[in-house]
C-alpha positions as MATLAB code, in Angstrom:
seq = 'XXXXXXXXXXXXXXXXXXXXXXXXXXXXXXXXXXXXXXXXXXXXXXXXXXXXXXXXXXXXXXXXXXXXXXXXXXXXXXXXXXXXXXXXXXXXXXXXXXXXXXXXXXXXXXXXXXXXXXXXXXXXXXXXXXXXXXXXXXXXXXXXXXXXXXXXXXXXXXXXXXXXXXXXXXXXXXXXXXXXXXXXXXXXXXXXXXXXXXXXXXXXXXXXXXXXXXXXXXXXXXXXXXXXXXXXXXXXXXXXXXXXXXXXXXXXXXXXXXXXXXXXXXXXXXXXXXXXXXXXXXXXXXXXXXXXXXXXXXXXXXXXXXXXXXXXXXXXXXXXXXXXXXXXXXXXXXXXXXXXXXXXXXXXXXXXXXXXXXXXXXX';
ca = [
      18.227    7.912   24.750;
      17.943    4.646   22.670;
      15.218    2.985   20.634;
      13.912    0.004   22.626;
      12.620   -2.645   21.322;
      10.152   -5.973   22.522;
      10.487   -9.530   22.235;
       9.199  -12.588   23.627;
       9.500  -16.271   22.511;
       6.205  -16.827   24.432;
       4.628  -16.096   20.643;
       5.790  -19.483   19.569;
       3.132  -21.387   21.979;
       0.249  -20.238   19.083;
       1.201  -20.867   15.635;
       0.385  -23.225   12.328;
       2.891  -24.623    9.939;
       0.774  -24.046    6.988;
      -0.090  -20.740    7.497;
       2.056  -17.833    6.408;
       1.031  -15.838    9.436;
       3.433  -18.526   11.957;
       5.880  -18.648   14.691;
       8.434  -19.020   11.942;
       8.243  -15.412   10.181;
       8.560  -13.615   13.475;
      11.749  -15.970   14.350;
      13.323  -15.724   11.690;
      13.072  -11.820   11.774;
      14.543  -11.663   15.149;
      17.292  -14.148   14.147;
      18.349  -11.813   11.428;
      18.306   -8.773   13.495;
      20.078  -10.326   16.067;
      22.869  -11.566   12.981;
      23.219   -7.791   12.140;
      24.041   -6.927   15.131;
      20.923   -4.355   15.529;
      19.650   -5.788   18.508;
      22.872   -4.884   20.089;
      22.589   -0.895   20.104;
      18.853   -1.117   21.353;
      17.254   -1.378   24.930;
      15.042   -4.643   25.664;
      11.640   -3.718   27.016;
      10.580   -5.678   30.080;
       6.770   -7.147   29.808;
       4.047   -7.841   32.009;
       0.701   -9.157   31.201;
      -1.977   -6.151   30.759;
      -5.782   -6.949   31.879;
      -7.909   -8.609   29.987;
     -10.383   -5.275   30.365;
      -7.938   -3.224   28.838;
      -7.935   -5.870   25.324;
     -11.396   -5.094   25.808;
     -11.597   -1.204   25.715;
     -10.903   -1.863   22.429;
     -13.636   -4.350   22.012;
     -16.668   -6.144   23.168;
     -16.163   -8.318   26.497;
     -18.307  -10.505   24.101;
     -15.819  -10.696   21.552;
     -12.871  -11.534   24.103;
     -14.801  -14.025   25.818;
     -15.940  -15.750   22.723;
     -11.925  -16.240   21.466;
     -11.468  -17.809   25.225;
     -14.007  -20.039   24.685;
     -13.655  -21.059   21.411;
     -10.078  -21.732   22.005;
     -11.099  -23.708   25.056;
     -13.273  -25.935   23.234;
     -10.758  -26.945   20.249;
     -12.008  -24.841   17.808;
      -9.791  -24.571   15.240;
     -10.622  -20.679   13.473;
     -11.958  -17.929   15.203;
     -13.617  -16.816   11.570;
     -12.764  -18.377    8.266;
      -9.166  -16.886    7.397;
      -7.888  -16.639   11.182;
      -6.868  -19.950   13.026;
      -6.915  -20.633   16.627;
      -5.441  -23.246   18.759;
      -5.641  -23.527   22.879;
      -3.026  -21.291   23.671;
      -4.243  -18.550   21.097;
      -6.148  -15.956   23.338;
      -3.208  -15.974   26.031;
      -0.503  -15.196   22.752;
      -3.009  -12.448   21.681;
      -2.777  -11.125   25.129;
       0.765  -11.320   25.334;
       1.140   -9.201   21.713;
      -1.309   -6.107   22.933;
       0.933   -6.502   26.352;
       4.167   -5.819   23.857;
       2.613   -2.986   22.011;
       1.893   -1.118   25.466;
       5.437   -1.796   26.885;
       6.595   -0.515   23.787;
       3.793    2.872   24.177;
       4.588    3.007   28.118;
       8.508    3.294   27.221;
       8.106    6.260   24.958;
       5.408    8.086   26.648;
       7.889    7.654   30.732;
      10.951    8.805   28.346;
      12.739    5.207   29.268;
      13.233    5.354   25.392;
      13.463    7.781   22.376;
      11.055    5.932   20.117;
      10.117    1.831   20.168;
       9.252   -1.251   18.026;
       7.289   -3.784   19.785;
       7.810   -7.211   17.618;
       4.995   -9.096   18.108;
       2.233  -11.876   16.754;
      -0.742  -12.555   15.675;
      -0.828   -9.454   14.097;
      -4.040   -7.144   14.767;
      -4.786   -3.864   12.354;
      -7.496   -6.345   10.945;
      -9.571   -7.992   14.445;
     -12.648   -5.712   14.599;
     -14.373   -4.535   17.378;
     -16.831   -7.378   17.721;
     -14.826   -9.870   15.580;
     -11.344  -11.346   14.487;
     -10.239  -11.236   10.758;
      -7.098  -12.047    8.941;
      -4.908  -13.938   11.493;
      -5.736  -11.285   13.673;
      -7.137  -11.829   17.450;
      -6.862   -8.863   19.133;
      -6.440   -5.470   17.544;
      -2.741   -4.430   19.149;
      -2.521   -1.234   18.081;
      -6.138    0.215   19.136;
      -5.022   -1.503   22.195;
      -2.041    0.650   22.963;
      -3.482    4.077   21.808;
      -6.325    3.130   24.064;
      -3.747    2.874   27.063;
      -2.462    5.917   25.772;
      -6.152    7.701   25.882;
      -7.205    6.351   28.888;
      -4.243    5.373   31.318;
      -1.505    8.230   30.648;
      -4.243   11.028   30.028;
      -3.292   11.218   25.969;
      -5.655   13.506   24.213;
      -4.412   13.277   20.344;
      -3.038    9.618   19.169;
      -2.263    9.464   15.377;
      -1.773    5.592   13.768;
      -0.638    5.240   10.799;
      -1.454    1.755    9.006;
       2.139    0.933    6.745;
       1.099   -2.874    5.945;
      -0.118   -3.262    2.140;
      -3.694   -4.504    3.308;
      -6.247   -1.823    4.865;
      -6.067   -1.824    8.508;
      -9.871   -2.469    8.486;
     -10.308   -3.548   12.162;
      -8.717    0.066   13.350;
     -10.679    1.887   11.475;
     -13.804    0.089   12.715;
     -12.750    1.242   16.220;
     -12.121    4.304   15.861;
     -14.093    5.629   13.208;
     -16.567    7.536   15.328;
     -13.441    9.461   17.818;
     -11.908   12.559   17.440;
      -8.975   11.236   19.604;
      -7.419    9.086   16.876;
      -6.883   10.397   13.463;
      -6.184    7.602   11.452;
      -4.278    7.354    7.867;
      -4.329    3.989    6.339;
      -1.449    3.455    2.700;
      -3.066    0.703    1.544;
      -3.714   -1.473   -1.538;
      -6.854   -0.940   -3.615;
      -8.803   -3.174   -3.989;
      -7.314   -5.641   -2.202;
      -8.211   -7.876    0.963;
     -10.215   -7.297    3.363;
     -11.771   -5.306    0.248;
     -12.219   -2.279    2.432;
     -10.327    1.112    2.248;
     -11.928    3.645   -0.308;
     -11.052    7.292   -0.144;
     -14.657    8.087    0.711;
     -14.471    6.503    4.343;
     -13.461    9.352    6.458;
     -15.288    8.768    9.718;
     -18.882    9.577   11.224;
     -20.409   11.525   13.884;
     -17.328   13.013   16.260;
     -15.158   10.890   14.205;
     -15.961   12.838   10.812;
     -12.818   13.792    9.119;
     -10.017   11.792   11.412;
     -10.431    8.558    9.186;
      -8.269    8.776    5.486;
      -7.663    6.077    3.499;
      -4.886    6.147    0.589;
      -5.667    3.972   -2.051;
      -2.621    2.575   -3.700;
      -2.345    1.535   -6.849;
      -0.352   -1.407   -8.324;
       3.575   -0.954   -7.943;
       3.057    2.495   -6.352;
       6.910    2.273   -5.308;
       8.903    3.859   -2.775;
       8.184    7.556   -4.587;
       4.502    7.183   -3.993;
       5.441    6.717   -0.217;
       7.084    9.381   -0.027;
       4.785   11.647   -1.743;
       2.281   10.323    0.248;
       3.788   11.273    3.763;
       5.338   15.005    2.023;
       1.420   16.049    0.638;
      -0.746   14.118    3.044;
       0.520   13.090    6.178;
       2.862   15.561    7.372;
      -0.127   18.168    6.577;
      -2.679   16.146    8.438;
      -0.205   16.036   11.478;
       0.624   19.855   11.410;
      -2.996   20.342   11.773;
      -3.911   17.894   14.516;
      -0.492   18.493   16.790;
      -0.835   14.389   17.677;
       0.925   13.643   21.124;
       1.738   10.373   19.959;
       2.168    8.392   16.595;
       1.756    4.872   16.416;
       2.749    2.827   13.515;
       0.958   -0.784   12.519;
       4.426   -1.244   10.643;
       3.318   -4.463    8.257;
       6.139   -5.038    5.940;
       4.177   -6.865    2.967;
       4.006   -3.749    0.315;
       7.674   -5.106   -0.280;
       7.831   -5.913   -3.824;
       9.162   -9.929   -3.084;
       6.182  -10.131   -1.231;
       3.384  -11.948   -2.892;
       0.628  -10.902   -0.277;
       0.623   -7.298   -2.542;
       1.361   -5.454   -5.529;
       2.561   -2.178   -4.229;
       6.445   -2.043   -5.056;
       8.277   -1.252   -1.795;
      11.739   -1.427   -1.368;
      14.422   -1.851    1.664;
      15.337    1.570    0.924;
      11.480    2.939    0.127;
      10.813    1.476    4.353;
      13.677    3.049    6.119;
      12.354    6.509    3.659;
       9.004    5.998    4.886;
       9.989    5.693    8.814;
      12.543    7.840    8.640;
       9.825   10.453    7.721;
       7.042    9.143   10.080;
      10.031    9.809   12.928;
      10.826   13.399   11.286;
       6.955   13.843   11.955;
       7.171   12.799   15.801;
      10.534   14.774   16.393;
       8.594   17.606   15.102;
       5.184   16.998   16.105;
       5.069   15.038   19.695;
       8.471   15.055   21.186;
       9.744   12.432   19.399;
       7.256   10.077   20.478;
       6.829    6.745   18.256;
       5.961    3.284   18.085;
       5.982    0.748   15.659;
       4.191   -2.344   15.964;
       4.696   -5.161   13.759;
       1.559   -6.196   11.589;
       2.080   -8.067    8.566;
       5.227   -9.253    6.081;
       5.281  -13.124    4.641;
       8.135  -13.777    3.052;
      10.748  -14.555    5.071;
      13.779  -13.203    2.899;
      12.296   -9.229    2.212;
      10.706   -9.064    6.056;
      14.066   -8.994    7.867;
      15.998   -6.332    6.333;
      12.965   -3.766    5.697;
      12.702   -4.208    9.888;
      16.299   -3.797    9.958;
      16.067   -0.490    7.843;
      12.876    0.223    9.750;
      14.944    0.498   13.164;
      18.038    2.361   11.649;
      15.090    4.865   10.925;
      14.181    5.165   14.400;
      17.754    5.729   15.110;
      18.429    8.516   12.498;
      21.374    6.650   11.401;
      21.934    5.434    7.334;
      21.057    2.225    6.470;
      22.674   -0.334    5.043;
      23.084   -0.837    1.216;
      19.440   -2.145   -0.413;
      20.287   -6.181   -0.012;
      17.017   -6.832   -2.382;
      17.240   -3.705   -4.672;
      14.775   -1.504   -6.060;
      11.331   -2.797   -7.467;
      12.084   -3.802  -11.056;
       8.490   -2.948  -12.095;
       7.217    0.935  -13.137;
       4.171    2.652  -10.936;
       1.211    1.266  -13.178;
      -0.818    4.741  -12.540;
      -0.135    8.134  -10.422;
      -1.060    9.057   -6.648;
      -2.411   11.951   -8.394;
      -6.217   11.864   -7.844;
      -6.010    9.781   -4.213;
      -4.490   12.535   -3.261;
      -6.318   15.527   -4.520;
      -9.601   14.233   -3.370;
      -7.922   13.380    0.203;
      -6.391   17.007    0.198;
      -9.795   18.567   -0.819;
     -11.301   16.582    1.987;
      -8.860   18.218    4.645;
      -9.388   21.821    3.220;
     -13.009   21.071    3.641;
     -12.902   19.837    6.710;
      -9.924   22.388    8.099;
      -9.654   25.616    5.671;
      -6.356   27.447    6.129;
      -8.454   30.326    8.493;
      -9.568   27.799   10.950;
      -7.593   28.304   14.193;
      -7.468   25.034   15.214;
      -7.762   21.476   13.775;
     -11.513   20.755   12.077;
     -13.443   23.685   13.821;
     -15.585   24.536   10.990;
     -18.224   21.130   11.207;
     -20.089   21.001    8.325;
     -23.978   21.880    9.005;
     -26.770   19.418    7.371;
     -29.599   21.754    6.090;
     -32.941   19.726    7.733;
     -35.687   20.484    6.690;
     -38.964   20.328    8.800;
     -42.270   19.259    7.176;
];
């Protein structure tokens, strides 16, 4: 089977010139793909517009309903750092429909594995609100579908882009039915993200958040996905992985401090695929969050795909970051991994079933 892939130029209809969250980036990636000759070896992914109750099984009818109206109306933001114009709620739509024909190709076996290419982005739009260019939240959108329409149990997302993927966490920080690991900047916007978040109530334990510090680099990457990860996913056997694959923790991108290279993405998906070949059939999906400037985007998509495909990439055309890891993974970790023993000692038979009991006392 092949990896598939979705596009559609309908994106263009919302978009601002100013912004660095535009029509343009998302072009511009295609028309480099395209240039490679990547597109090529890939399936297209055919899409049709999902429900407007499905956007909102991932959040409150009041929330859609407000970005419709708003948009209606002329408003021009939707909250201070995320713009809208008229056609804004139907391009939302249209993203969360790309991310679930990219989910509903991997989970009927039309494809091997999937990267739906889509905008606004959405790791950031909360439950009740939007936040950082994003509307709708596209990839608590798909693992929804994949809960509640194809009978999905276990959904693991993992949150690549160099800002916290705040608004997914929000979601699903109370649910046992997504474990979700956020590599992330910190601090950093949205200012969210500490190691100490790690879910409530049902959720307690599923939520982890790795704090990266300045020019972490591709090593930390990898170490993070060898000592954290690919334990966390042995544990919780997840049925499906989806990726919010944001490609500004490149080192030429100014949105973040973290050090990525060409090379450190393709390691980093390649091992996020090992993980699904292993883990859920081979079942994966990336979905495009953030990545701003134009010239670093492109190729770490490019070397993203040629992951998916378990073929070599190309030679780095931006080379490694020229600046040295400012500080270690070492503690993130060790408190994350001390968290997971905690939560799911080596004796228990099956993922978290040792809850931790709160001594009450009666008066």
């Amino acid at each position: 089977m092949t990896t598939g892939y979705v596009f559609e130029t309908g994106h263009r209809a919302h978009t601002h010139p100013q912004a660095p969250e535009s029509a343009a980036r998302l072009d511009r990636l295609m028309a480099y793909l395209d240039a490679q000759g990547e597109l090529a070896a890939l399936s297209r992914i055919a899409v049709e517009p999902i429900p407007w109750e499905w956007i909102a099984a991932a959040h409150t009818t009041h929330h859609v309903e407000t970005v419709r109206r708003l948009a209606q109306t002329g408003r021009s933001r939707a909250s201070v750092d995320t713009y809208l114009t008229p056609e804004a709620p139907e391009v939302a739509r249209l993203a969360a429909s790309c991310a679930i024909a990219a989910t509903q190709a991997v989970l009927t076996g039309d494809v091997a594995n999937a990267f739906s290419f889509s905008r606004p982005p959405g790791h950031h739009a909360h439950a009740t609100h939007a936040m950082g260019y994003c509307l709708f939240n596209n990839v608590a959108v798909a693992a929804l579908f994949a809960l509640r329409e194809a009978g999905l149990e276990r959904v693991l997302i993992v949150d690549i882009d160099a800002h916290h993927g705040n608004g997914t966490e929000d979601i699903f920080y109370a649910s046992r039915e997504v474990l979700f690991v956020s590599l992330h900047q910190h601090p950093w916007y949205p200012g969210t993200g500490d190691v100490f978040r790690t879910g409530v109530e049902a959720g307690t334990g599923y939520n982890y958040n790795v704090a990266l510090p300045t020019w972490t680099g591709d090593e930390g990457y990898r170490r993070a996905v060898k000592e954290l990860i690919r334990p966390l996913a042995e544990r919780y056997c997840p049925q499906l992985i989806l990726v919010s694959a944001g490609f500004d923790a490149h080192w030429m991108d100014q949105s973040s401090v973290l050090g990525l290279s060409v090379q450190g993405y393709y390691d980093l998906v390649a091992g996020l695929r090992d993980l699904a070949d292993q883990y859920c059939q081979s079942r994966i999906v990336l979905i495009l969050e953030g990545g701003y400037n134009l010239d670093s985007t492109a190729p770490c998509a490019a070397a993203s795909l040629r992951a998916l495909r378990d073929i070599p990439m190309l030679p780095d055309p931006l080379g490694p970051c020229p600046d040295p890891p400012v500080a270690p993974l070492d503690l993130t970790l060790t408190y994350l991994q001390g968290f997971m023993e905690l939560m799911a000692p080596a004796s228990a038979t099956d993922f978290y079933s040792h809850p931790i009991e709160v001594p009450y006392r009666l008066r």
